[in-house]
C-alpha positions in Angstrom: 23.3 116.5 7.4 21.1 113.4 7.4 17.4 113.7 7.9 15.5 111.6 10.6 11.6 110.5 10.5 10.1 111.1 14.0 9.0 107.4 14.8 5.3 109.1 15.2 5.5 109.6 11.3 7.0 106.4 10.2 4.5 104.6 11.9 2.0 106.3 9.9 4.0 105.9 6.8 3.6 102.2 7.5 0.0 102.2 7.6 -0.6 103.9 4.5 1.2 101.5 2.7 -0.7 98.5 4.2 -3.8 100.4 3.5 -2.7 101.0 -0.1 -1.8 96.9 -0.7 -4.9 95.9 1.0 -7.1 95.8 -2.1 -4.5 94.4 -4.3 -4.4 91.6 -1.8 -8.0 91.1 -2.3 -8.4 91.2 -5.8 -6.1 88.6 -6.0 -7.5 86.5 -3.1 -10.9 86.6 -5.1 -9.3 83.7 -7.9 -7.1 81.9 -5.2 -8.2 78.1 -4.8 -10.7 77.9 -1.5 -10.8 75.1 1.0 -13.7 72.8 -0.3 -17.4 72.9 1.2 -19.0 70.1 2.8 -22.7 69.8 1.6 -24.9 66.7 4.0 -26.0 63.8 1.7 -29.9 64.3 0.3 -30.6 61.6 3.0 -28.6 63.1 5.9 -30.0 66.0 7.3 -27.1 68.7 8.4 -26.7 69.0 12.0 -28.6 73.1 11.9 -31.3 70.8 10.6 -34.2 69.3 13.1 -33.7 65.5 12.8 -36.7 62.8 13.3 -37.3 61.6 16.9 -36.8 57.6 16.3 -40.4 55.9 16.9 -41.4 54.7 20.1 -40.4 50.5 20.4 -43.6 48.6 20.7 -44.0 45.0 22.0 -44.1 42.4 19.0 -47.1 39.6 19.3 -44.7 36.6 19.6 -44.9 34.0 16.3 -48.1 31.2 16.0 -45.1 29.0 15.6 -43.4 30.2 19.7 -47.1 29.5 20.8 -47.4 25.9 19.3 -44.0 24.9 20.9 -45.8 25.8 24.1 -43.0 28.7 24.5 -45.6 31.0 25.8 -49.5 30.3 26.8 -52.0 30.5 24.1 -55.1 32.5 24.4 -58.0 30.5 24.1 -61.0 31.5 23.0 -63.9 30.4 26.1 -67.1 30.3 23.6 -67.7 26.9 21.8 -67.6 27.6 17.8 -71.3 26.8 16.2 -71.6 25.7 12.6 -72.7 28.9 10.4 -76.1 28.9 9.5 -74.5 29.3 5.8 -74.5 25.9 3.7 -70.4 26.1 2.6 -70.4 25.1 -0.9 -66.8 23.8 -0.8 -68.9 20.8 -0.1 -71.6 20.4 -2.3 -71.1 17.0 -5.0 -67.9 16.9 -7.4 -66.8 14.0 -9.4 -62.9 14.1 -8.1 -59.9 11.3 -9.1 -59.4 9.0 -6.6 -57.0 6.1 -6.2 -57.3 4.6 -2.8 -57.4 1.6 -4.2 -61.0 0.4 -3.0 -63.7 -1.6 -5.5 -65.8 0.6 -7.6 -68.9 1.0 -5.8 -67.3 1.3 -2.3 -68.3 4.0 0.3 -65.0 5.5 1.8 -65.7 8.4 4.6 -63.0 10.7 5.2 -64.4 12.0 8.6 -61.0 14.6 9.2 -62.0 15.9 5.6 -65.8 15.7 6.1 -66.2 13.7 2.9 -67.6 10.7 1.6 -66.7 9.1 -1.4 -68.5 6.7 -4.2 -65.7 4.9 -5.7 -66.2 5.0 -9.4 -64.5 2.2 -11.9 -62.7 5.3 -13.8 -60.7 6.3 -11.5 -62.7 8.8 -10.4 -65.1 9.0 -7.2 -68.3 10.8 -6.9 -67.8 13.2 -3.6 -70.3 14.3 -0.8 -69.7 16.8 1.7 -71.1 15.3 5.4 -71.4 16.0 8.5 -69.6 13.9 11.2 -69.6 12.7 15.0 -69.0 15.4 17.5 -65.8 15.0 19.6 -66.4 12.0 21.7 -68.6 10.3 19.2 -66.0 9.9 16.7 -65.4 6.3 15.3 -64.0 4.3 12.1 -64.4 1.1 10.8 -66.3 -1.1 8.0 -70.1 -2.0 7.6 -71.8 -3.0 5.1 -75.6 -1.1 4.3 -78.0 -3.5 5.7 -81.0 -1.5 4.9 -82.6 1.3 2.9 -85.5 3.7 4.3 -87.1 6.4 2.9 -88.4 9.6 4.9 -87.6 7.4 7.6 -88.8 7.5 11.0 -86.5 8.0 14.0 -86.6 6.4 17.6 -83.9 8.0 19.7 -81.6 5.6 21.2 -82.2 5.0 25.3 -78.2 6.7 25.7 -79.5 10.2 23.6 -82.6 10.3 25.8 -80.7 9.8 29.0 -78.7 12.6 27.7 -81.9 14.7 26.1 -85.1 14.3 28.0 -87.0 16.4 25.8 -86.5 14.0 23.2 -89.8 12.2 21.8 -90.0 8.4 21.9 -90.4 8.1 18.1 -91.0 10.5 15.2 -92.5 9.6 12.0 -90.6 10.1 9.0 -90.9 13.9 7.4 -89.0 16.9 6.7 -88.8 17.5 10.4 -87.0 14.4 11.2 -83.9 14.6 11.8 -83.2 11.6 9.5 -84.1 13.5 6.5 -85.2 12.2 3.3 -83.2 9.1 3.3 -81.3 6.8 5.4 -78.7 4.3 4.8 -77.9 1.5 7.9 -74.8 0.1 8.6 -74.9 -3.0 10.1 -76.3 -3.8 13.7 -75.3 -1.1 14.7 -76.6 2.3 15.8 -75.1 4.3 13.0 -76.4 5.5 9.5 -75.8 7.8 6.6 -78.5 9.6 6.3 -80.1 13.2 5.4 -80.8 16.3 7.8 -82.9 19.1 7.8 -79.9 21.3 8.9 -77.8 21.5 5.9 -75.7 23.9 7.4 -74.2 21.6 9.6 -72.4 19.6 6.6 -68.7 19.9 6.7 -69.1 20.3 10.6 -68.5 17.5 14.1 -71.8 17.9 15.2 -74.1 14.8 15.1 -73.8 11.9 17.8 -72.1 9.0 15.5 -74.4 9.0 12.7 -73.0 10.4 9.1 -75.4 13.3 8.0 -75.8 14.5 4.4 -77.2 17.0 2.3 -81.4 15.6 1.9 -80.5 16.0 -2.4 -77.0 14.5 -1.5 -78.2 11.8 0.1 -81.0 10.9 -2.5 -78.5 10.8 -5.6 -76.5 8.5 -3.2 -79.6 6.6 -1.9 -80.3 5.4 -5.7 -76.7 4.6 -6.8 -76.0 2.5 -3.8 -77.6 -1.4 -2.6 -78.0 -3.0 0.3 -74.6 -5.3 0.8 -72.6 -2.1 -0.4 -69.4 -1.8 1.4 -68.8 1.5 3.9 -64.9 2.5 4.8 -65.1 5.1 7.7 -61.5 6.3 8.4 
């Protein structure tokens, strides 16, 4: 007589033997190769991670160079500049080369530099720092030093007193004249080298025409120099 299994039974037959393989199966699922793990770069934060907000953009100044080609209007600055009270010693006296080409013993002015030179017969130049003529009283040309003074005394043109009428008629030479220790004229005309009791104002435009020196400058010039000496202002 053949013997039948009630389907009830084999169903639990079945389950006993999956039950039985089960931790075969994962003993030898423990050395099977896994599917590899992707790590984020050091520099990549992984997307659980909170990432940096980018920085806000900001308006960039435009270049000095956009400004100059006019591509955008320049802020200007409505106070006039004043010479510093401070005496810039990028102008005190150095013996320089120099190869304009001018006879020793000329006077050249660089007034764009704020120099004046005492050509040498070396090739070298004895340099001055001065001061020049304020815009609208700029000018160049060539004198010759007509005359010499000492602590000279001053008489103010008739134009400067139009313009300042709290100017005096005359002042006698001294170390309140404006003149300054010595003075140097060039030609017939109304301009001079000559000291100033402002050495601060050397190496600026600030005087009406007239080239201004240092008063020690402009002695150690005063006694290298004679009348008939040649002056270059450029």
């Amino acid at each position: 007589m053949r013997s039948t299994l009630h389907p009830a039974a084999l169903a639990g037959l079945l389950l006993v033997t999956l039950v039985a393989a089960a931790p075969a199966a994962m003993a030898d699922d423990r050395y099977s190769p896994r599917e590899p793990v992707w790590l984020p770069e050091p520099s990549e934060p992984a997307w659980w991670m909170e990432r940096e907000r980018p920085a806000p953009r900001t308006m960039r100044r435009a270049r000095p160079e956009a400004e100059m080609a006019g591509l955008m209007p320049r802020q200007v600055d409505p106070r006039p500049r004043k010479a510093s009270r401070q005496f810039d010693p990028a102008f005190l006296p150095k013996v320089v080369a120099y190869d304009g080409g001018e006879r020793p013993g000329t006077i050249v002015i660089d007034t764009e530099a704020r120099y004046l030179y005492l050509v040498e017969p070396d090739g070298t130049a004895r340099r001055y720092g001065v001061g020049v003529g304020k815009p609208g009283f700029e000018w160049a040309g060539v004198h010759t030093i007509t005359r010499k003074a000492e602590w000279p005394s001053w008489t103010p043109p008739a134009e400067m007193r139009e313009r300042r009428p709290d100017l005096p008629l005359r002042m006698d030479g001294g170390p309140n004249n404006p003149l300054g220790a010595r003075a140097l004229y060039l030609g017939s005309s109304l301009y001079r080298i000559h000291g100033s009791n402002e050495p601060w104002s050397i190496g600026h435009a600030v005087s009406s025409g007239c080239i201004r020196m240092r008063n020690e400058d402009v002695k150690d010039l005063y006694r290298r120099v004679d009348v008939g000496t040649r002056v270059i202002v450029r």
